[in-house]
C-alpha positions as CSV (number, residue, x, y, z in Angstrom):
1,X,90.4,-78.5,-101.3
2,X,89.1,-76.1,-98.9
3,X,85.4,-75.9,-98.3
4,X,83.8,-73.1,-96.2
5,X,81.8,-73.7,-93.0
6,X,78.4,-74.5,-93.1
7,X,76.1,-72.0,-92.0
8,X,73.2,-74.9,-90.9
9,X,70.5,-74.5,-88.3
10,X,70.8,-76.0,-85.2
11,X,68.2,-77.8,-84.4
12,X,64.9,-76.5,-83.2
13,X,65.3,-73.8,-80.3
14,X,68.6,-73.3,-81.0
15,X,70.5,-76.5,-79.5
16,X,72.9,-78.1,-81.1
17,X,72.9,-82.1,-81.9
18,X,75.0,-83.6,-79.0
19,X,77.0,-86.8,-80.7
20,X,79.0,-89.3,-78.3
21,X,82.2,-90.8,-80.1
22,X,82.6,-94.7,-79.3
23,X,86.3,-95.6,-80.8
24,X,88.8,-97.2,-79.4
25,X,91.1,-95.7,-81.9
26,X,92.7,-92.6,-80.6
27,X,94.0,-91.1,-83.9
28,X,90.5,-92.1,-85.6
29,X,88.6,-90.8,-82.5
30,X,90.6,-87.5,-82.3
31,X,90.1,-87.2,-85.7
32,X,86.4,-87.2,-85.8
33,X,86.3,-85.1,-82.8
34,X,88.3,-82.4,-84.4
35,X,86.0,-82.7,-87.7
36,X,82.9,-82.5,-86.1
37,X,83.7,-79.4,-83.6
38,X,84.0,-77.5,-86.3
39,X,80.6,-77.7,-87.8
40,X,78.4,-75.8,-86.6
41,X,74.6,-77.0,-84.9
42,X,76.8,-79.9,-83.6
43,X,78.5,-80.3,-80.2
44,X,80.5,-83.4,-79.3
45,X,80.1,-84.4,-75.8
46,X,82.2,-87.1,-75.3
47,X,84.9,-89.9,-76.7
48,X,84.8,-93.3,-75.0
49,X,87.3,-96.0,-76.3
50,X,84.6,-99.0,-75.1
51,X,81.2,-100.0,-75.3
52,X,81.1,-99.9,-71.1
53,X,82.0,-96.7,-71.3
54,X,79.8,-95.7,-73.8
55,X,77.0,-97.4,-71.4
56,X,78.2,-95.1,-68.7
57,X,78.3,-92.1,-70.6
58,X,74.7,-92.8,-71.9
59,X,73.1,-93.0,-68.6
60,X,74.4,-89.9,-67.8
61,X,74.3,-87.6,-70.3
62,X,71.6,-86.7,-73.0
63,X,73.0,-88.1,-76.1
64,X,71.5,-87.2,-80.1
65,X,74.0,-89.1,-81.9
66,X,76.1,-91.9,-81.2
67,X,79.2,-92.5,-84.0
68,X,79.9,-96.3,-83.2
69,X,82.8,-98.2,-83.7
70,X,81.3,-101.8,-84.1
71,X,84.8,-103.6,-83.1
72,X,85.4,-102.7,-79.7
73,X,87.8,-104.4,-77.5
74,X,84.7,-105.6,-74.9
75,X,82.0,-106.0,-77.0
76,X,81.3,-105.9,-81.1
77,X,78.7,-106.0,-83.6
């Protein structure tokens, strides 16, 4: 089934929604990478395998939206 892209807003002023990926499932990670690149208003900004990481990333970087993987190899729930 192909479904056309979405023509959606970004958000106010123009910028896009910045989601960080926490998965410590490459295939699954890529995956939602590759889906979520292609919508527009949306801009991935990183893919961390571990909540430390994820940490990390979040005290350096402005993050919207965090997709959580709630079984991570260091930490879960």
């Amino acid at each position: 089934m192909h479904q056309e892209p979405r023509t959606a807003e970004p958000w106010p002023g123009g910028r896009r929604v910045r989601v960080l990926i926490v998965e410590d499932q490459v295939l699954f990670a890529s995956m939602l990478r590759e889906i979520l690149e292609t919508q527009p208003g949306i801009r991935v900004v990183g893919t961390v395998g571990t909540a430390a990481e994820a940490e990390a990333r979040l005290a350096d970087e402005g993050v919207d939206v965090v997709l959580l993987d709630l079984l991570l190899p260091d930490r879960s729930g």
